[in-house]
C-alpha positions in Angstrom: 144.6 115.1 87.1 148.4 115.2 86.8 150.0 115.9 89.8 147.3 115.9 92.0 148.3 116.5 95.7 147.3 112.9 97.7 144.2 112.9 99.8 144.9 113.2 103.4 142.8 110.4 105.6 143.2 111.8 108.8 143.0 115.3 110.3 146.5 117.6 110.3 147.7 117.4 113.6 150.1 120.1 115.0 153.4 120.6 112.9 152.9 124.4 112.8 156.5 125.4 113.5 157.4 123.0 110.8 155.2 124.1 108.4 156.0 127.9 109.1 159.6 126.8 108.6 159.1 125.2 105.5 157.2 127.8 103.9 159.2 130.1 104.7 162.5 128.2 103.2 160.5 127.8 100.0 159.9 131.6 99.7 163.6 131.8 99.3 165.2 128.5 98.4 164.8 126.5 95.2 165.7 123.0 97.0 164.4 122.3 100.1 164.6 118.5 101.4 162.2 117.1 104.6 163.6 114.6 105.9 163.3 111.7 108.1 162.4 108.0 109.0 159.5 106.1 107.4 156.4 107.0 109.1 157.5 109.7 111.1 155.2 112.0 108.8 156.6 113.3 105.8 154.4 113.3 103.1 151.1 114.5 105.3 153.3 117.8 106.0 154.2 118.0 102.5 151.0 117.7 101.1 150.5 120.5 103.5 153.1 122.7 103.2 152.5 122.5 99.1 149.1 123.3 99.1 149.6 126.5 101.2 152.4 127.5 98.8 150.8 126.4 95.7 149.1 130.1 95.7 152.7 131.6 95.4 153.8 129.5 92.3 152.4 131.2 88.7 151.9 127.6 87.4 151.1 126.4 91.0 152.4 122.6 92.5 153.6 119.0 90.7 152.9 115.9 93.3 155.1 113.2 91.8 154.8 110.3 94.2 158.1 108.0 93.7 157.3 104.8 95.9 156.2 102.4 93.1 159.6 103.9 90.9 162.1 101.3 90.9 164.6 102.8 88.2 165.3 105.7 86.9 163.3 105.4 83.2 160.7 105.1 85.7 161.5 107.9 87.7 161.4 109.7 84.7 158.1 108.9 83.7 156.4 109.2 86.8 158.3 112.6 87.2 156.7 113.8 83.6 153.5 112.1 84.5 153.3 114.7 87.3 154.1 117.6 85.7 150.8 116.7 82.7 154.1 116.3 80.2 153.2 113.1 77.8 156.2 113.7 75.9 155.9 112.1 72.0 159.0 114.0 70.9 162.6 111.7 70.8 164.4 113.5 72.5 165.9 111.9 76.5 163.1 112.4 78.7 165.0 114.0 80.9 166.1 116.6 77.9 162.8 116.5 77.5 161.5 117.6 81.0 164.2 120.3 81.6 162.6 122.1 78.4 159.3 122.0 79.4 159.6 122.7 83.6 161.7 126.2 81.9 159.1 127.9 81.3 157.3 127.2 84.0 157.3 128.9 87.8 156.2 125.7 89.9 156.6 123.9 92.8 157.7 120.2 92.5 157.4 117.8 95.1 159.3 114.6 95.0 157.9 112.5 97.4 159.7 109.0 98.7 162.5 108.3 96.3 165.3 107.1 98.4 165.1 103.7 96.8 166.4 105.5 93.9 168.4 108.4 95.4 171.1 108.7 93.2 169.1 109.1 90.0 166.7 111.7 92.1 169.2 113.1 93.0 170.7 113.6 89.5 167.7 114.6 88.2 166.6 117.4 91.0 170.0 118.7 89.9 169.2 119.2 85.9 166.1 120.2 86.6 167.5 122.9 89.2 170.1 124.1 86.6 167.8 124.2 83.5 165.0 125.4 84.8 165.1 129.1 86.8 161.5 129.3 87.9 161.4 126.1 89.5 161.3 125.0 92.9 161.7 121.7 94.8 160.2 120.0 97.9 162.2 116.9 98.7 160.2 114.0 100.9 162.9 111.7 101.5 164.9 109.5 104.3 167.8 111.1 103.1 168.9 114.6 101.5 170.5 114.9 98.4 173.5 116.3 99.5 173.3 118.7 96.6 175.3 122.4 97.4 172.1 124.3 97.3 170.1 121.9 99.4 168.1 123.2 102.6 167.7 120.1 104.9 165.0 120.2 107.1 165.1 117.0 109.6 161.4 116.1 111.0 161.2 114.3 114.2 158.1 112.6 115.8 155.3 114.7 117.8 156.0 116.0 120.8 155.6 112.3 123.1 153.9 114.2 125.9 152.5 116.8 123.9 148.7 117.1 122.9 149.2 116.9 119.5 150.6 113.4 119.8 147.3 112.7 122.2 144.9 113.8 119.4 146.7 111.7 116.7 145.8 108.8 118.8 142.3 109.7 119.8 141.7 110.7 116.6 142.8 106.7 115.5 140.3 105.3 118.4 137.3 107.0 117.3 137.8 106.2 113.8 137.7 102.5 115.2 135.4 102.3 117.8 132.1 104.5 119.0 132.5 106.5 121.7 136.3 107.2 120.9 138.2 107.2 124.4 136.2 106.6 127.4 136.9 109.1 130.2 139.1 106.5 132.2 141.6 106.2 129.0 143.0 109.3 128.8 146.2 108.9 131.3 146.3 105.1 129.1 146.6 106.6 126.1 148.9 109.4 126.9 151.3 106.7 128.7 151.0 104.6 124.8 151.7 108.0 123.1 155.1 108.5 125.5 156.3 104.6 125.1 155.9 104.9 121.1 158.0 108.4 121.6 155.5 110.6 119.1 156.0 108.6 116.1 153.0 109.2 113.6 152.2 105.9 112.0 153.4 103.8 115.2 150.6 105.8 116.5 148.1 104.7 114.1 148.7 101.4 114.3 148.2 101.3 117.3 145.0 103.1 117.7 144.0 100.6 115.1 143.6 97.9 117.8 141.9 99.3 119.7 138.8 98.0 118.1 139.7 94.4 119.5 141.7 94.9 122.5 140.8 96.9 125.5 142.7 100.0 125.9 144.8 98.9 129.3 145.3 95.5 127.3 146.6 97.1 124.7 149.3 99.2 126.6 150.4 96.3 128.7 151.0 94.0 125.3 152.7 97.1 123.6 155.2 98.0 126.5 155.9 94.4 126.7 157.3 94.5 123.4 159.0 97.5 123.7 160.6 96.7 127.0 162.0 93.4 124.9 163.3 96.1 122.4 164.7 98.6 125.6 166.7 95.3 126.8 167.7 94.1 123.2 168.9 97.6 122.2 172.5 97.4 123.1 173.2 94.3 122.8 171.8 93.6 119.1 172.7 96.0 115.8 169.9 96.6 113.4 168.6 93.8 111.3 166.7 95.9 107.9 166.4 99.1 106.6 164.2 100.0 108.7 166.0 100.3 111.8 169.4 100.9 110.2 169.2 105.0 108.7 170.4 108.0 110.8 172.5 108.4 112.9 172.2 110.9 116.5 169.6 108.5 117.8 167.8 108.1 115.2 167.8 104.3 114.9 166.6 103.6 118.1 163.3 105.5 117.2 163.1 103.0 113.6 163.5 100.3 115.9 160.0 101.5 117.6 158.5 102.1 115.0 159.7 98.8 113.5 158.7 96.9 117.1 155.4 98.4 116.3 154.6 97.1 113.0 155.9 94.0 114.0 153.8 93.7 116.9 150.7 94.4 114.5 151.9 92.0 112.5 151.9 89.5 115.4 148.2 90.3 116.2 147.4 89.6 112.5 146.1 86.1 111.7 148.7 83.9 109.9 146.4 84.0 106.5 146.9 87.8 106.8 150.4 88.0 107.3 151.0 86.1 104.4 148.7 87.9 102.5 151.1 91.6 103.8 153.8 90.0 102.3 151.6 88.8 98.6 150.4 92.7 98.4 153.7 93.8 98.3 153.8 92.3 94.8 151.5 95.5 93.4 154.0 98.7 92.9 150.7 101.2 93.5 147.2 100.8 94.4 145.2 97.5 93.7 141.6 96.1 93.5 139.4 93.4 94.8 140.2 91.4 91.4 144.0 91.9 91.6 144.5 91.2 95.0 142.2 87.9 94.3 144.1 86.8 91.3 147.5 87.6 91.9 147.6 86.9 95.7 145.7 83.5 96.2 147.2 80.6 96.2 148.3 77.7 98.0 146.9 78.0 101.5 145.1 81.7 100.5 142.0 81.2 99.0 140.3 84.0 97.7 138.0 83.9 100.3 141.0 84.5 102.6 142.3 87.5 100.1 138.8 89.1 100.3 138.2 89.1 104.3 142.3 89.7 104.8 142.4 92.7 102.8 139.3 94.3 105.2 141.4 93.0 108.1 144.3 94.8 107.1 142.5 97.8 106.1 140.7 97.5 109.7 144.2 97.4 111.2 145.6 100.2 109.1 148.0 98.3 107.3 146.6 98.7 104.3 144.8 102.4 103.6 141.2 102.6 101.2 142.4 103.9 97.3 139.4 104.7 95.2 137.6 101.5 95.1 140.8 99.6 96.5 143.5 100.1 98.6 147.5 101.1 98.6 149.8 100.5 101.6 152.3 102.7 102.8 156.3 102.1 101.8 157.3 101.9 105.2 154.3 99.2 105.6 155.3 97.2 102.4 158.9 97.1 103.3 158.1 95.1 105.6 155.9 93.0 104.0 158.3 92.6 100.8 161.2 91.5 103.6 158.5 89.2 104.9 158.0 87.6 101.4 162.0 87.3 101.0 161.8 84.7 103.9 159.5 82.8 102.3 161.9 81.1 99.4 162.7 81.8 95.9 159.7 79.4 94.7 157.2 82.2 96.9 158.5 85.1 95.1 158.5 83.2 91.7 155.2 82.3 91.5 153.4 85.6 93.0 155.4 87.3 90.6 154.2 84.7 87.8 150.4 85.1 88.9 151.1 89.2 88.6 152.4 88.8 85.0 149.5 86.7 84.2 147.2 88.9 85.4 148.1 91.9 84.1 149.0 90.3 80.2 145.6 88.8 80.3 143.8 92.5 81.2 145.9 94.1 78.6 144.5 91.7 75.7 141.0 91.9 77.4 141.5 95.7 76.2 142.6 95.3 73.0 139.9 92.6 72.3 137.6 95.8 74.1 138.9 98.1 71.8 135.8 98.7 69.6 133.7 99.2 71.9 132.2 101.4 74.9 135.0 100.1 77.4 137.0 101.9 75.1 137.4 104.5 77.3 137.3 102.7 80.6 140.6 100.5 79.4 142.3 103.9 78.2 142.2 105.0 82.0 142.9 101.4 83.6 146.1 101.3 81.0 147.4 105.2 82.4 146.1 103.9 85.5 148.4 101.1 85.6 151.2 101.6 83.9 153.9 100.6 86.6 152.2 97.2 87.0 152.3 96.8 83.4 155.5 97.8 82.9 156.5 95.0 86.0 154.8 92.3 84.4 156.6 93.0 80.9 159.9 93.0 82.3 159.2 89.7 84.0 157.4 88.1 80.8 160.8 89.2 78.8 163.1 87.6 80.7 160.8 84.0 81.5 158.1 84.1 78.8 159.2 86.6 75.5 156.8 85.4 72.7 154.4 86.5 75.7 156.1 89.8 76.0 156.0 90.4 72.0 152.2 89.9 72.2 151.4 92.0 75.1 153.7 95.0 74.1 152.0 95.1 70.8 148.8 95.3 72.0 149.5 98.4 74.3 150.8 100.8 71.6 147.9 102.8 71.3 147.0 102.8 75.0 150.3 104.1 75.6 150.8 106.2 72.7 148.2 108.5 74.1 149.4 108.8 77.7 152.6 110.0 76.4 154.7 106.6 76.9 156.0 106.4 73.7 159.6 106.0 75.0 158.6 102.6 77.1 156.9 101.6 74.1 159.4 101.7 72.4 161.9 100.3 75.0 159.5 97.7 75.3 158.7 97.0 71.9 163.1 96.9 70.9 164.0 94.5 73.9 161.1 91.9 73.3 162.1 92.0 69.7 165.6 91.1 70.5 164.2 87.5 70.7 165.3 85.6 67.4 162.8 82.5 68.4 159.3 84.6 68.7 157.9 84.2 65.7 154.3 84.5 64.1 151.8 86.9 64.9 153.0 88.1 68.0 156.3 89.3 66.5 154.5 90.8 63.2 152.2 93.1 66.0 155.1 94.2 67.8 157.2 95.3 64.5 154.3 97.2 63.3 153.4 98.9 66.7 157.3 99.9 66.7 156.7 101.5 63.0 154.0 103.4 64.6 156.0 104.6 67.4 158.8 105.7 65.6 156.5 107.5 63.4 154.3 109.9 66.2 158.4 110.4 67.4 159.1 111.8 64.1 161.5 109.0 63.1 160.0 108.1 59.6 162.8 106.1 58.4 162.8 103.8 61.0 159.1 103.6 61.1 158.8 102.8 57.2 162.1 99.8 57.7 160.1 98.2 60.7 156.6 98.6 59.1 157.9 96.7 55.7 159.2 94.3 57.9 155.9 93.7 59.8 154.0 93.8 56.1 156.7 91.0 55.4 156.1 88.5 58.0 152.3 89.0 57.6 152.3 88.7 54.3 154.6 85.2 54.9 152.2 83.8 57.3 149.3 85.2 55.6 148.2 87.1 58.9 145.7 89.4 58.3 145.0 91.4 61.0 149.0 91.6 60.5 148.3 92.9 57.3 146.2 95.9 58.4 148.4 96.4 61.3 151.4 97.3 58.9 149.5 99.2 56.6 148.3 101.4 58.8 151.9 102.0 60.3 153.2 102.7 56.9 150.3 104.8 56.2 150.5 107.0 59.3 154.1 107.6 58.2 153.1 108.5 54.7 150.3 111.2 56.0 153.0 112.3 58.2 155.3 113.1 55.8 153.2 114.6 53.0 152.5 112.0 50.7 148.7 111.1 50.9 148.4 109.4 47.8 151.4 106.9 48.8 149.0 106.8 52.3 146.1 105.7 50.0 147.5 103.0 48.0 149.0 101.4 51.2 145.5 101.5 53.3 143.5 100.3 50.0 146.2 97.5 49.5 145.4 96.5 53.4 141.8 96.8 52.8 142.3 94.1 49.8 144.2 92.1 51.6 141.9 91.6 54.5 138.4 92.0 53.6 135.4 92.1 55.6 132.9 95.1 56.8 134.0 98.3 58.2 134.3 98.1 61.9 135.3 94.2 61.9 138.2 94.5 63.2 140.5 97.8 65.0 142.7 97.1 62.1 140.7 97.8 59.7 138.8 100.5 60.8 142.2 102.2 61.6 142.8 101.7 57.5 139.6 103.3 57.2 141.0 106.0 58.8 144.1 106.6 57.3 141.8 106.9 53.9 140.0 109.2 55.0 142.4 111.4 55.6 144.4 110.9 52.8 140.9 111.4 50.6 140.8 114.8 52.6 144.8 115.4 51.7 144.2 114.9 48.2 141.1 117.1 47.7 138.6 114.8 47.4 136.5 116.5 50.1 133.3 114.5 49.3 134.7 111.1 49.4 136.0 112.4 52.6 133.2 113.5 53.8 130.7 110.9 52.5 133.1 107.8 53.8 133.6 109.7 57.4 130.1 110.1 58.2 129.4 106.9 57.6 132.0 105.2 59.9 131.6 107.7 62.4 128.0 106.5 62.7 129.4 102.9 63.0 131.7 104.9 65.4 128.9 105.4 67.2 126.7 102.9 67.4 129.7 100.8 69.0 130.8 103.0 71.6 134.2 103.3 70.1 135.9 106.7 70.9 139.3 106.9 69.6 138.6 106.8 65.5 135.4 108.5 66.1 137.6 111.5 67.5 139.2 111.4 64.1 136.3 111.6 62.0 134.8 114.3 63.7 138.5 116.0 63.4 138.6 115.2 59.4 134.5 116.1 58.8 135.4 119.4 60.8 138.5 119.9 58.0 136.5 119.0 55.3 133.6 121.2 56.5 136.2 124.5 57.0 138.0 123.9 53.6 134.1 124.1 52.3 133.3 127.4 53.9 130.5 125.9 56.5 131.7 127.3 59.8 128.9 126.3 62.2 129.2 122.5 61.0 133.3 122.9 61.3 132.5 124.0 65.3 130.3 121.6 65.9 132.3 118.6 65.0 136.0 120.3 66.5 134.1 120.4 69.4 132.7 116.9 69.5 136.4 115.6 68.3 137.5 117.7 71.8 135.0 115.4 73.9 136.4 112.3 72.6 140.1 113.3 73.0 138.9 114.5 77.1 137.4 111.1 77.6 140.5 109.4 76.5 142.8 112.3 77.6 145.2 112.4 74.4 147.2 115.4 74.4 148.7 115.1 71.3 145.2 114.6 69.6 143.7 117.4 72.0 146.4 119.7 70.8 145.8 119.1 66.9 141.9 119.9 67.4 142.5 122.5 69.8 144.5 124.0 66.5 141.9 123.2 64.3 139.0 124.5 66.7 140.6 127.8 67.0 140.7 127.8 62.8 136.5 127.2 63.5 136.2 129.9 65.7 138.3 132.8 63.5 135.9 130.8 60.3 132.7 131.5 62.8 133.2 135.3 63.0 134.7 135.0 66.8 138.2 136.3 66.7 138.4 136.7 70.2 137.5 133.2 71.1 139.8 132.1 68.4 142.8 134.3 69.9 142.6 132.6 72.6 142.1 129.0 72.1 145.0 129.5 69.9 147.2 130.2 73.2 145.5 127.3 74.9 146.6 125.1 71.8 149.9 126.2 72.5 150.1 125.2 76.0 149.1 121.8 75.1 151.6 121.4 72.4 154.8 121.9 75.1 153.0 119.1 77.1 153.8 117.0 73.6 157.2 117.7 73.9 156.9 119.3 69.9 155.7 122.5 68.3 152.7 122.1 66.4 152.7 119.0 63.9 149.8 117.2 62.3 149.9 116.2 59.2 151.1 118.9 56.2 147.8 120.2 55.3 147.0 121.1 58.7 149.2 124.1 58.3 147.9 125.9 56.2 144.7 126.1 57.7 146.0 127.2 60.5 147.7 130.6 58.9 144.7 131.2 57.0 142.4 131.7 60.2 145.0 133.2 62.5 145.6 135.5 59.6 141.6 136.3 59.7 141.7 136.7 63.7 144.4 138.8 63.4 143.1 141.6 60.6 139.5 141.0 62.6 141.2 142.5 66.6 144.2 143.9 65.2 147.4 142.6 66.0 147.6 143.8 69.5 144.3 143.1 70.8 145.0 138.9 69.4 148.4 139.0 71.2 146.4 139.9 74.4 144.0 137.5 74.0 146.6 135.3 72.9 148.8 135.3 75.8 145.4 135.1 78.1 144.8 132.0 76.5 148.9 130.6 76.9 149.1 131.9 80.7 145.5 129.6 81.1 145.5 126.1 83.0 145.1 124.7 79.4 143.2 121.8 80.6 140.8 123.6 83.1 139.9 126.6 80.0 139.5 123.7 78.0 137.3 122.3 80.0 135.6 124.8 81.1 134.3 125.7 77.7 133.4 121.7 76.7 131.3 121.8 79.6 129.7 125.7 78.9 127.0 126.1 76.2 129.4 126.9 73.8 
C-alpha cells in the first residue's frame, strides 16, 4: 500500500520519554523535526511515534521514505507515491500535491532526506502553507530551520542504562542460541558503555558475536576505539559521517563510524567489495540484481550469492521481501568505499546497472500479453528509482538505448501515476537528432500518449503524426499501430469517435495479422471498440469485445481485458441489462486492483455506481459514487473519460437520487467520500457482492 509505515526487525527498546514528547508536540505542532546522527535511531522511533498517532489523524499517516531520492523531481514523486496520489493531470507536481494533501487531515512523515534538504525543505514549506489539516514528522540529520519548526534532537540510549543492555542482548540471541551466557553480562554492559548507547553501533556489534567470543569481541572493539580516543584531537573528520553537529556530537559519528569500519575490517575482502557494488541499487534488491549488476572482475556470482548472506549475517545488509536493502548510514559508507576504487569501478558497475535494468524493462514489454502482465506492472512501480537511474545514465552514454527503453515503459508508468517522468524522459531522450528508426518512432508515439491522458491533445496529435511519419518512412509496423493508437486515444478523448475509427482501421490495414499478435494491435482493437460503442453501434461493440476479451483471457493479459469488460458493461447499461452491466464493472474492477490503475479504477468505479443505481440499489450506488470520487483526487483531475461517459453518469445518479431522496444520497454519499477508497473498494471485490 502507499505509504505503508516500514516493518520494524527488532523489538522497540525504551525511548518512552521521547515518544511521549513527540506525541505530544504533534498534538499541537504542524512541523515537528527528530533529529540526529545516522544510526542513532530515528526512523524506528518514527515508525513508532506515527503509528500511535495515526488514530488522531481523520485520513490517518503518509510514510514517504526519502533515502533512494536523489533530486527533487524525485522527491516529488516519492512524496506523491506516499500519499496514494498518481497524479495524470499537468499541472507541477508539487501544485499538484498541495491540492490534494488540502483536503486531507494527515500525518506525513518524511523520513531521511538530508541529501536533499533544501528541496525538503522547500517542499515541507508549501505543503505547510497550502494545506491546513496537515501535519509533519521530520526524520532527518538536520532541521529545516523553518519558523514554525519543533526540533526535537535524539541522542543514543542511555550507555549504562538497560535499555541499551537489551538492544544488545536482543542482537546476540538473534545470532547465536542461548543469547548471552550468564558470565557475559558485565562484557556486554562494558561493549554497550564503550559504543556510548549508539543503536546501530550496537547492532553491529552484536552481529559478531556469532564468530567471535564475547570477551574477544570487546577486547578487538576497545582496541579500535582506544585508536579513535588517541586520534580524536589530533585528527578532524574525514566524511560525512563524522563531520555533522556540533556540542559533541562528532565525536559520537566518529564511534559509530570506528564501528562500521571495524565490521568492515572483519568482512572478507570479496565482501567488502561487494558493500561498496550494493551501493549501486537506490532501494531494495534481489538475488538476480545483486548477481548481475555486482559481479565482475574478481566477484563471481558465486561470491555475490554467499557475500550477500554474509553481510546480511553481519547486519550490514537487512532481509526486504525476498531480498534485502541496507541502511543509508551503511551505504554511505559503502558508496565512499567505491569512490576509492577509480572512475573505471564506478563506470562499469554503473554500466552493468543500466544494462540490467533496460534489459528487464523490454523483458516486460515482450511479457506484455501475457500472464506476467501483472507481475511486470508491480516490478515496474516496484522499481521505478532504479529505472529512472539507469535512464539517466543510458541518456547521457547510450541515447538510441534510452529512446528504446523509455518507450517501452509508457504504459507501465502511465498507470502508477508517472506520467510527468514519462514525459521528462521521453522529451530529453528525444533531444537526440542521431537516434533514428524504431526506437525514436516508439518514443514519439508513447509521448502522444502521454500528453494525451495529461489532457494536452494538441501536443499529443503533433507528436503522434510525427511517430505515424517515421513509421510510415521506415515501413515499421508495430510503429504503425503504435501511432494509431496514440492518435486514437486522443480522438476518443476529445469526442470524435468516428475520427478514432478511421485512424485504428487504417493501423489495422497497415499491419495485418490476428488479433492478439502483437500489444499494438490489440490496443487498436481497443480503441475500436470503443469508438463502435461511441458511435452507437452497440452490437459491433459488443460482438467484437467479447470476442477479444476471450482472447484476453485465454492469454493471461489484464490490462485490455479490463477495458473490454469496462466497454461490454457500457454497452450492456445503454441496453437496459443491469445484472450483466454489474457483473462485467465488477470484473473490469479486478483487473484494474491487480494492476492498481487509479485512473482506470476511478472511470469503472463511475460506471459501477451507474450499475448499481440501473440494478435497483440506490444506496450501494450513493456510495460507491463517493468512493469514485475519492479516487478521482488521487488522479489529480475531476472525473474524465471519454464524452459519452457523462452522460451515463447523470442519468443513474439522477435515478439514485429520486430513488433515497436527495438527502438520504448525500449521506450515503459523503459515507462513501470520507471511506479509505481503496479498503471499501476492496472490501466489496472481495464480499459476495
Amino acid at each position: 500500500m502507499p505509504g505503508q509505515t516500514p516493518y520494524a526487525r527488532s523489538t522497540f527498546v525504551g525511548r518512552e520519554r521521547e515518544r511521549s514528547s513527540l506525541l505530544d508536540a504533534l498534538r499541537t505542532r504542524r512541523l515537528v523535526s527528530l533529529t540526529g546522527p545516522g544510526g542513532i535511531g530515528k526512523t524506528r522511533l518514527a515508525r513508532e511515534v506515527s503509528a500511535e498517532a495515526a488514530g488522531k489523524f481523520a485520513h490517518g499517516t503518509h510514510w514517504a521514505d526519502l533515502g533512494p531520492v536523489r533530486d527533487a523531481e524525485q522527491l516529488l514523486t516519492e512524496v506523491a507515491r506516499a500519499v496514494g496520489l498518481a497524479d495524470q493531470s499537468p499541472r507541477p507536481r508539487a501544485e499538484a500535491l498541495c491540492a490534494y494533501l488540502a483536503r486531507q487531515r494527515c500525518l506525513l512523515v518524511l523520513d531521511s532526506g538530508e541529501q536533499v534538504w533544501e528541496a525538503v525543505r522547500d517542499l515541507a514549506g508549501d505543503l505547510l502553507t497550502a494545506c491546513p489539516g496537515l501535519t509533519v514528522l521530520l526524520g532527518s540529520r538536520r532541521p529545516l530551520e523553518l519558523v514554525e519548526e519543533y526540533v526535537y534532537p535524539l541522542g543514543p540510549l542511555p550507555e549504562d542504562g538497560p535499555e541499551a543492555f537489551a538492544l544488545f542482548a536482543e542482537g546476540v540471541a538473534a545470532v547465536r542460541p542461548g543469547g548471552l551466557g550468564p558470565g557475559e553480562r558485565a562484557v556486554a554492559a562494558r561493549i554497550c558503555a564503550r559504543l556510548e548507547g549508539i543503536p546501530l553501533a550496537l547492532e553491529l556489534a552484536a552481529a559478531r558475536a556469532a564468530r567471535l567470543p564475547l570477551d574477544e569481541l570487546a577486547a578487538r572493539l576497545e582496541s579500535r576505539l582506544d585508536t579513535l580516543v588517541a586520534e580524536r584531537h589530533d585528527s578532524p573528520p574525514d566524511d560525512a559521517l563524522s563531520a555533522e553537529r556540533p556540542g559533541g556530537a562528532p565525536d559520537r559519528h566518529r564511534t559509530l563510524r570506528t564501528t562500521i569500519g571495524w565490521s568492515h575490517e572483519l568482512c572478507l575482502p570479496a565482501d567488502r567489495l561487494l558493500w561498496a557494488r550494493l551501493t549501486v541499487f537506490r532501494g531494495p534488491f534481489d538475488l538476480q540484481a545483486a548477481r548481475e549488476v555486482c559481479a565482475g572482475g574478481p566477484l563471481t556470482r558465486a561470491d555475490v550469492t554467499a557475500g550477500l548472506d554474509r553481510l546480511l549475517a553481519c547486519s550490514v545488509l537487512r532481509g526486504h521481501g525476498r531480498g534485502w536493502s541496507m541502511l543509508d548510514t551503511l551505504a554511505e559508507y559503502g558508496g565512499q568505499w567505491l569512490e576509492r576504487l577509480g572512475t573505471d569501478e564506478h563506470e562499469a558497475l554503473a554500466a552493468r546497472h543500466a544494462a540490467y535494468f533496460a534489459r528487464l524493462v523490454r523483458l516486460a514489454d515482450e511479457e506484455w500479453l501475457g500472464p506476467r502482465q501483472i507481475t511486470w506492472f508491480r516490478w515496474a512501480r516496484e522499481a521505478y528509482g532504479e529505472v529512472s537511474a539507469a535512464l539517466t545514465y543510458l541518456t547521457e552514454h547510450r541515447p538510441d538505448e534510452a529512446l528504446d527503453v523509455a518507450g517501452r515503459l509508457v504504459f507501465f508508468w502511465a498507470c502508477c501515476g508517472r506520467l510527468h517522468e514519462m514525459r521528462s524522459l521521453l522529451v530529453s531522450a528525444l533531444k537526440n537528432p542521431s537516434a533514428t528508426g524504431p526506437h525514436r518512432t516508439r518514443a514519439l508515439w508513447a509521448l502522444g500518449v502521454a500528453y494525451a491522458l495529461h489532457g494536452e491533445y494538441t501536443a499529443a496529435e503533433e507528436v503522434s503524426a510525427r511517430g505515424a511519419e517515421t513509421a510510415e518512412r521506415e515501413r515499421d509496423r508495430e510503429g504503425m499501430l503504435g501511432a494509431a493508437y496514440a492518435s486514437g486515444l486522443t480522438a476518443l478523448l476529445t469526442g470524435e469517435p468516428a475520427r478514432a475509427l478511421a485512424l485504428a482501421e487504417a493501423g489495422l490495414d497497415a499491419a495485418p495479422g490476428p488479433d492478439a499478435g502483437s500489444p499494438g494491435r490489440l490496443r487498436c482493437l481497443l480503441v475500436r471498440v470503443f469508438a463502435y460503442t461511441a458511435l452507437g453501434e452497440r452490437e459491433r461493440a459488443r460482438a467484437e469485445a467479447e470476442r477479444l476479451r476471450a482472447r484476453c483471457l485465454a492469454l493471461g493479459e489484464r490490462w485490455a481485458l479490463s477495458y473490454f469488460d469496462y466497454q461490454l458493461a457500457l454497452v450492456h447499461l445503454g441496453e437496459g441489462r443491469a445484472q450483466p452491466a454489474l457483473r462485467y464493472a465488477r470484473a473490469a474492477l479486478e483487473s484494474k486492483r491487480a494492476i492498481e490503475d487509479s485512473f482506470g479504477t476511478a472511470l469503472c468505479l463511475d460506471l459501477l455506481a451507474a450499475t448499481l443505481s440501473a440494478a435497483g440499489q440506490a444506496q450501494r450506488a450513493a456510495r460507491m459514487s463517493g468512493i469514485a470520487e475519492s479516487f478521482w483526487a488521487t488522479t489529480g483531475h475531476p472525473q474524465r473519460g471519454t464524452p459519452e461517459l457523462a452522460p451515463v453518469r447523470e442519468r443513474y445518479e439522477a435515478l439514485a437520487r429520486r430513488t433515497l431522496g436527495d438527502e438520504r444520497w448525500k449521506l450515503a454519499y459523503r459515507a462513501g467520500r470520507r471511506t479509505d477508497a481503496r479498503e471499501a473498494l476492496y472490501s466489496w471485490l472481495d464480499g459476495p457482492g
